[in-house]
C-alpha positions as CSV (number, residue, x, y, z in Angstrom):
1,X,52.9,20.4,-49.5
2,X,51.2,17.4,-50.9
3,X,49.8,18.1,-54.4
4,X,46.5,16.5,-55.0
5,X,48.0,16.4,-58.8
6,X,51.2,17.2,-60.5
7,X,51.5,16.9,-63.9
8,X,55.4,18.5,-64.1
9,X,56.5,16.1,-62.1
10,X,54.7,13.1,-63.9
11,X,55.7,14.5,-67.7
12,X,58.9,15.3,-66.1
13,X,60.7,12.4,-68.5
14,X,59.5,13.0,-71.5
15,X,59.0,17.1,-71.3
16,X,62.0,17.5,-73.8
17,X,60.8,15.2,-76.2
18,X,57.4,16.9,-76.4
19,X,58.7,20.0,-76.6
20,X,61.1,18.7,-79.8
21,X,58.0,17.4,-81.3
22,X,56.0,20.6,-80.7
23,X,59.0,22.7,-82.5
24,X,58.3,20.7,-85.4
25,X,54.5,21.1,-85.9
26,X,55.5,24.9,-85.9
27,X,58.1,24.2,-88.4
28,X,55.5,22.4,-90.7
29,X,52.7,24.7,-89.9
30,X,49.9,21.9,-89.7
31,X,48.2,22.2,-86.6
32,X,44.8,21.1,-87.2
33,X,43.8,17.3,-88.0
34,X,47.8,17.0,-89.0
35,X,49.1,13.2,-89.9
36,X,49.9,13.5,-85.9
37,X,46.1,13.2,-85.1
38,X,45.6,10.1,-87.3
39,X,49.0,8.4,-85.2
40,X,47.5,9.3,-82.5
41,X,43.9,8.2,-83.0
42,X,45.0,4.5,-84.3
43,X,48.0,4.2,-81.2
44,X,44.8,4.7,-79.1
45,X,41.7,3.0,-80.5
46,X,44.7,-0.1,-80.3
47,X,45.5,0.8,-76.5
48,X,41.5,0.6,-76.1
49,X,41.5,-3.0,-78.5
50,X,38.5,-0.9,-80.3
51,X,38.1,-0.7,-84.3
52,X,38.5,2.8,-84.9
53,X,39.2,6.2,-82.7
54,X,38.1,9.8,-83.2
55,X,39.4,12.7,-81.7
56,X,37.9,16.2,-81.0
57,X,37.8,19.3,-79.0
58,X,36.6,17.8,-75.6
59,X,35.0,14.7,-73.8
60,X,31.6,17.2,-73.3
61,X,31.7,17.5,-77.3
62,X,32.7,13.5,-77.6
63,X,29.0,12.9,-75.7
64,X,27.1,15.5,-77.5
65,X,28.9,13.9,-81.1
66,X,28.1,10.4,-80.3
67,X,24.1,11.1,-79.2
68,X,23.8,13.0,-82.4
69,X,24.8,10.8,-84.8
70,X,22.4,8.1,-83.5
71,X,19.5,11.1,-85.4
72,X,17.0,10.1,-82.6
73,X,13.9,11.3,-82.8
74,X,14.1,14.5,-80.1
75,X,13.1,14.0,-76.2
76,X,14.2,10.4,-76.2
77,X,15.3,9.0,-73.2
78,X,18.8,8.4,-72.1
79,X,19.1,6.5,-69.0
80,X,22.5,8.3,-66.6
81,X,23.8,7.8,-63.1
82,X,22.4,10.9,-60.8
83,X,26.2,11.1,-59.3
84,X,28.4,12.2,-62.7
85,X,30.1,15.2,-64.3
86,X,27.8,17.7,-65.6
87,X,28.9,17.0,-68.9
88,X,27.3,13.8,-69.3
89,X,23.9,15.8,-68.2
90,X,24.2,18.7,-70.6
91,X,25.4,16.4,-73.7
92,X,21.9,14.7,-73.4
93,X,20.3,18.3,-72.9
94,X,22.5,19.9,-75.7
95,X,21.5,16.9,-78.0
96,X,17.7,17.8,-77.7
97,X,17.1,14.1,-75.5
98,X,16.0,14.2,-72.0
99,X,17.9,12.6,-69.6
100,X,16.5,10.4,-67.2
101,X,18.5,9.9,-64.3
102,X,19.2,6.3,-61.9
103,X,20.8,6.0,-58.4
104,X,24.3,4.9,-57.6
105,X,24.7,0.8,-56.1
106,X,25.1,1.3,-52.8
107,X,28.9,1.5,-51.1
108,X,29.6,1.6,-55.4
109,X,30.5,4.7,-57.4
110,X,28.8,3.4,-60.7
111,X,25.0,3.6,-61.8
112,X,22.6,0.9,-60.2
113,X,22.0,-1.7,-63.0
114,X,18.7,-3.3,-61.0
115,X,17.2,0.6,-61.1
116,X,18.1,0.8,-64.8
117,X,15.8,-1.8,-65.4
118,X,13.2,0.2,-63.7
119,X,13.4,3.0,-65.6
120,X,13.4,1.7,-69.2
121,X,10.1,2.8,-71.0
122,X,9.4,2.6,-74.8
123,X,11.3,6.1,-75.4
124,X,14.6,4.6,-73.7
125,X,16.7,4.9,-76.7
126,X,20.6,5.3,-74.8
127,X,21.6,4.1,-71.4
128,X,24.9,6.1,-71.0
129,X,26.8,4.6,-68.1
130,X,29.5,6.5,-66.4
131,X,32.9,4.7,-65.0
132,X,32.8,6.8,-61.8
133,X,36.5,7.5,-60.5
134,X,37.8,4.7,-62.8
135,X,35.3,1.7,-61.4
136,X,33.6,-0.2,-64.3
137,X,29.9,-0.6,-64.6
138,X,29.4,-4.3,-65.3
139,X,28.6,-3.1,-69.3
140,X,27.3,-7.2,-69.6
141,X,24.9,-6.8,-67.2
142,X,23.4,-4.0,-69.5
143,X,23.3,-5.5,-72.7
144,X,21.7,-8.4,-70.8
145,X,18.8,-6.4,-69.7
146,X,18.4,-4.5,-73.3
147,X,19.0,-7.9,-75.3
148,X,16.3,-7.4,-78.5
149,X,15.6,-3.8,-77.7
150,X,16.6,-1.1,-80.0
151,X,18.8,0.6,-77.3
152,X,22.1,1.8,-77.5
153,X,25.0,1.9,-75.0
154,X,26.9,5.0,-74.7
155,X,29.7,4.3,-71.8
156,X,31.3,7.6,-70.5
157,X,34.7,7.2,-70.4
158,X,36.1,10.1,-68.9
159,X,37.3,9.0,-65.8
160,X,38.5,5.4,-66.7
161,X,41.3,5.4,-69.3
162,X,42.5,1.7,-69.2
163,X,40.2,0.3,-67.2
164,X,39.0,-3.4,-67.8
165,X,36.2,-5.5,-67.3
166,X,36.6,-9.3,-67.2
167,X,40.0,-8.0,-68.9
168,X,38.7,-6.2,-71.7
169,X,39.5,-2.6,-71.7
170,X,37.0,0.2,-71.6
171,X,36.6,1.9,-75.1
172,X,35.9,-1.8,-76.8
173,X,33.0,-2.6,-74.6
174,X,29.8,-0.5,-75.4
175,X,28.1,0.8,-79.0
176,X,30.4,3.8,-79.2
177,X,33.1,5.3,-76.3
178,X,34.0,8.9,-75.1
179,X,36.9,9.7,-73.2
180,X,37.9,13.5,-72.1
181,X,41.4,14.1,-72.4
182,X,41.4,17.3,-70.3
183,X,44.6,17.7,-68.4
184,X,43.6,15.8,-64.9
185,X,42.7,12.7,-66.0
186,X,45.1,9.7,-66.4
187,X,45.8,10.3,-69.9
188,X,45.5,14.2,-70.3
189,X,46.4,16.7,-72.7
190,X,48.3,20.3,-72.3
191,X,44.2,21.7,-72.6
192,X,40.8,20.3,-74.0
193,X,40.9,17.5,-75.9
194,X,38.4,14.1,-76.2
195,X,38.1,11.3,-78.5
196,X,35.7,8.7,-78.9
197,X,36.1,4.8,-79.8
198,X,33.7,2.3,-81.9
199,X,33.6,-0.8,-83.4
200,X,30.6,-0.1,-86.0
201,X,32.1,1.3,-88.9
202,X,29.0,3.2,-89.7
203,X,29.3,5.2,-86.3
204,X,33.0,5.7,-87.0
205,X,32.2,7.6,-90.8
206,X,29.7,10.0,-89.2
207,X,31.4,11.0,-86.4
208,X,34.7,11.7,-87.6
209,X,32.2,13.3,-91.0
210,X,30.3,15.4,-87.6
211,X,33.5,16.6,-85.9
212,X,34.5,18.3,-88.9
213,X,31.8,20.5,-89.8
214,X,29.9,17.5,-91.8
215,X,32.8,17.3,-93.9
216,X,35.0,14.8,-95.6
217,X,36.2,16.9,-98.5
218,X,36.8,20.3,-97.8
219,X,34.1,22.6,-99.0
220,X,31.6,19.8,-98.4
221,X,29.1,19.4,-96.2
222,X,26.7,16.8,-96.1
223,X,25.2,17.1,-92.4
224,X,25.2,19.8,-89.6
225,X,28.3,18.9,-87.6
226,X,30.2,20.7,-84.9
227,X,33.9,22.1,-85.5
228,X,35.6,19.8,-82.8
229,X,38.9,19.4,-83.7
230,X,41.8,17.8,-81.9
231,X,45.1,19.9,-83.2
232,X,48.0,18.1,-83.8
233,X,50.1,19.9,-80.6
234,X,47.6,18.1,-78.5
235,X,47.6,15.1,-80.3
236,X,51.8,15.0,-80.0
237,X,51.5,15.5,-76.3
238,X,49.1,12.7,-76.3
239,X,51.0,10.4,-78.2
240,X,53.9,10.6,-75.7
241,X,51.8,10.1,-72.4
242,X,50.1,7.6,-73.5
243,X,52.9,5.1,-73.5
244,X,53.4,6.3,-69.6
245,X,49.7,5.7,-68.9
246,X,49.7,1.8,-68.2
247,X,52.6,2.2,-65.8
248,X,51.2,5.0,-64.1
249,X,47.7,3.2,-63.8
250,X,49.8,0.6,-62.1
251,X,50.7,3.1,-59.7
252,X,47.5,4.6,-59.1
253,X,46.4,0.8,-57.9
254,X,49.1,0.3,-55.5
255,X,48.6,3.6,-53.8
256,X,44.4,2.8,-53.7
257,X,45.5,-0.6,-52.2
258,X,47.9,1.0,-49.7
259,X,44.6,3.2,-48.7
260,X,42.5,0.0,-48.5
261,X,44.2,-1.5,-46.2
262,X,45.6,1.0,-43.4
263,X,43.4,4.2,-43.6
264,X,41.6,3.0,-40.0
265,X,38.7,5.0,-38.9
266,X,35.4,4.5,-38.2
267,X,34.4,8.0,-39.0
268,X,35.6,7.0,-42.6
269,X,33.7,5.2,-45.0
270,X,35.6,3.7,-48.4
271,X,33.8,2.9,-51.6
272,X,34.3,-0.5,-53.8
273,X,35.9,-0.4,-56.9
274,X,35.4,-2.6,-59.5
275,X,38.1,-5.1,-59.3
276,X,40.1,-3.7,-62.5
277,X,39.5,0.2,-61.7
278,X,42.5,2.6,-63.0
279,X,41.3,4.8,-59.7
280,X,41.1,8.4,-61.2
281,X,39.8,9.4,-58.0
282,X,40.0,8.0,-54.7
283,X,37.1,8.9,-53.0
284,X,36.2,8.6,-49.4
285,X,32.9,9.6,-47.6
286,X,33.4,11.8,-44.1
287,X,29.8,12.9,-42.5
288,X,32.3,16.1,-41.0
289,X,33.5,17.1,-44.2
290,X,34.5,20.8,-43.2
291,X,36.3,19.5,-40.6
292,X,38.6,16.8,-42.4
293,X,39.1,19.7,-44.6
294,X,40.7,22.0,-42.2
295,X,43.3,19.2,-40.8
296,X,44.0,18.4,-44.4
297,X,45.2,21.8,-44.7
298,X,46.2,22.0,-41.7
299,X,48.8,19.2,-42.9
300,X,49.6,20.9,-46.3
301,X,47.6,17.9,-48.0
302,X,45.9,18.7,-51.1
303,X,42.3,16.9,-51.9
304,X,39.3,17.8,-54.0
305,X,35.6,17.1,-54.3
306,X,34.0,15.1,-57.1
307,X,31.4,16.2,-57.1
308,X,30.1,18.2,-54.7
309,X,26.6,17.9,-56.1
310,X,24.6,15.4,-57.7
311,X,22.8,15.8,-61.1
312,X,19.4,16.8,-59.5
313,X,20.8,19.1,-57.3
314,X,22.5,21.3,-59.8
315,X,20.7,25.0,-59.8
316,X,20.4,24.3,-63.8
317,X,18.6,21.1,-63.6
318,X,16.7,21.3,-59.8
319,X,13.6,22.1,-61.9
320,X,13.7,19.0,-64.0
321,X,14.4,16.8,-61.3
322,X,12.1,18.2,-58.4
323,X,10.8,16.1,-56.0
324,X,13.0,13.5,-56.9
325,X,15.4,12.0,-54.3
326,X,18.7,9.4,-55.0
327,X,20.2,8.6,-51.9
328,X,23.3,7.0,-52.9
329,X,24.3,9.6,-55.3
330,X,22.9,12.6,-53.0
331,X,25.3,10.9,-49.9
332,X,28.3,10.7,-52.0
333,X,27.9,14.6,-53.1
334,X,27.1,15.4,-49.7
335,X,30.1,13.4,-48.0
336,X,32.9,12.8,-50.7
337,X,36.1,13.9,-50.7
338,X,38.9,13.1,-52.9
339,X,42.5,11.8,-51.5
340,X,45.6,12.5,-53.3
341,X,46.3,9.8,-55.7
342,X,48.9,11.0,-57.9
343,X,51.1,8.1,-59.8
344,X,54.1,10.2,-58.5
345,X,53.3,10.8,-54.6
346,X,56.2,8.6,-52.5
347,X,55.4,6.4,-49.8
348,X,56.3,8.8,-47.0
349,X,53.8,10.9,-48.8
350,X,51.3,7.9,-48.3
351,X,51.8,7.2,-45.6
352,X,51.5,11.0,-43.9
353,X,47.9,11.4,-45.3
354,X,47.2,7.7,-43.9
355,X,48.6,8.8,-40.7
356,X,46.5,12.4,-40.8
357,X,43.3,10.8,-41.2
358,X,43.3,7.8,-38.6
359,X,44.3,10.8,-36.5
360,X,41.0,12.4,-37.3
């Protein structure tokens, strides 16, 4: 069997040394914000060349936390790509904004910066690009097109730990940064876990001041925050895979490369990455999906779908998007599907699922 992910093997290396580490928090007994968190926060927000980092329960929260610190007055506008996560839907929803959504570039995975344009009114207060599979939105281009407008940028993160734009690295690019750190992604935890990066000290204070119950003394709350905690277990098992993650992005871009060049069939249709993409996914586009599917398993390969739906066709949201059509994100929902890229798989292993799907 080819794994579509497996995280044993990768932490393989280092399992005993996490494991040490973890015997010690339980020693101490400090398992929420312990000194841990703080290491971890600055090794990271220095991986990312940002200012400062926060941590917290989830990337979903890490949205939610950055909207609401910004106090915007309620139904503002948030501009998003109609091919995401939910998450990045429901943290503009859960922060009482509406979000208003913009096709994909075609043959790209990343929002359509031309549309954003389009679709900026005088209630636009957040465009909230996402870095789709690890493939940077051209952040620039943005803060061209928003130059002397009260707008902030927002850049979900999720997918694209390490990633670079004209060699600057994702986290240090927009107004404030969220990154999931749930177990899949190319730095991952042992569960939930987020953390967000800024520059602007002023968004740094409230959000790590909001993650904490609106607290920076204990017993004292000066705003409504959320209780969205990284604990220190999580922040040890961070610590330790993050100095793997550079190597293993490496890896990631050899194997998408390897795909680029000798996955052969017309029936298959590849997407463009930007150029420094740490390729969370690699996604490919099949008009016989269900068909692919059954060779794959046919051939013990494991893939996945991301996503399977587009924004507007979720049954939560089809009522706020109705009538409303985005063809490049509504093809990739319809026709994606997600080939192993694990930093671990061997090149027999590459080569097999090559092999299985210019047999297709």
């Amino acid at each position: 069997m080819i794994k579509f992910l497996n995280i044993g093997k990768q932490d393989a290396k280092i399992k005993n040394s996490i494991v040490k580490d973890i015997k010690k928090i339980i020693s101490k007994n400090n398992f929420i914000l312990g000194e841990e968190v703080y290491n971890f926060e600055k090794s990271f927000a220095k991986f990312c060349n940002a200012n400062y980092a926060i941590s917290c329960a989830n990337g979903t929260d890490a949205l939610t936390i950055a909207l609401k610190i910004l106090n915007l007055p309620k139904n503002s506008e948030v501009i998003i790509p109609a091919m995401t996560y939910c998450s990045t839907a429901f943290s503009v929803i859960n922060a009482g904004l509406k979000p208003i959504l913009v096709d994909l570039e075609k043959n790209k995975p990343t929002i359509c910066i031309k549309e954003i344009k389009k679709k900026i009114t005088s209630k636009t207060k957040v465009i909230m690009p996402v870095h789709l599979y690890g493939s940077v939105v051209d952040i620039n281009e943005i803060k061209k097109i928003i130059k002397n407008k009260k707008i902030f940028i927002i850049d979900d993160c999720s997918q694209a730990h390490g990633s670079k734009l004209d060699n600057k690295r994702v986290g240090s690019l927009a107004d404030i940064s969220c990154f999931s750190l749930y177990p899949g992604k190319n730095l991952g935890a042992y569960g939930d876990a987020g953390i967000i990066t800024t520059n602007n000290i002023k968004f740094f204070k409230k959000i790590k001041n909001f993650r904490n119950l609106g607290s920076d003394k204990k017993f004292i709350h000066t705003q409504i925050g959320f209780n969205s905690r990284l604990d220190t277990i999580q922040a040890v098992v961070l610590t330790h895979k993050l100095k793997n993650l550079e190597k293993y992005n490496k890896k990631r871009s050899v194997i998408a490369k390897y795909y680029d060049e000798n996955i052969n069939n017309d029936k298959i249709k590849k997407l463009n990455y930007s150029k420094q993409s740490v390729y969370h996914q690699y996604v490919i586009l099949i008009k016989n999906r269900i068909k692919l599917k059954k060779l794959l398993e046919k051939n013990k390969i494991q893939y996945g779908f991301h996503y399977p739906q587009s924004i507007n066709q979720l049954d939560c949201l089809k009522k706020n998007f109705k009538n409303k059509k985005f063809k490049y994100a509504e093809n990739i929902a319809n026709n994606c599907l997600s080939l192993p890229i694990d930093p671990t798989l061997n090149i027999e292993d590459i080569k097999r699922i090559v092999s299985v799907l210019n047999s297709f």
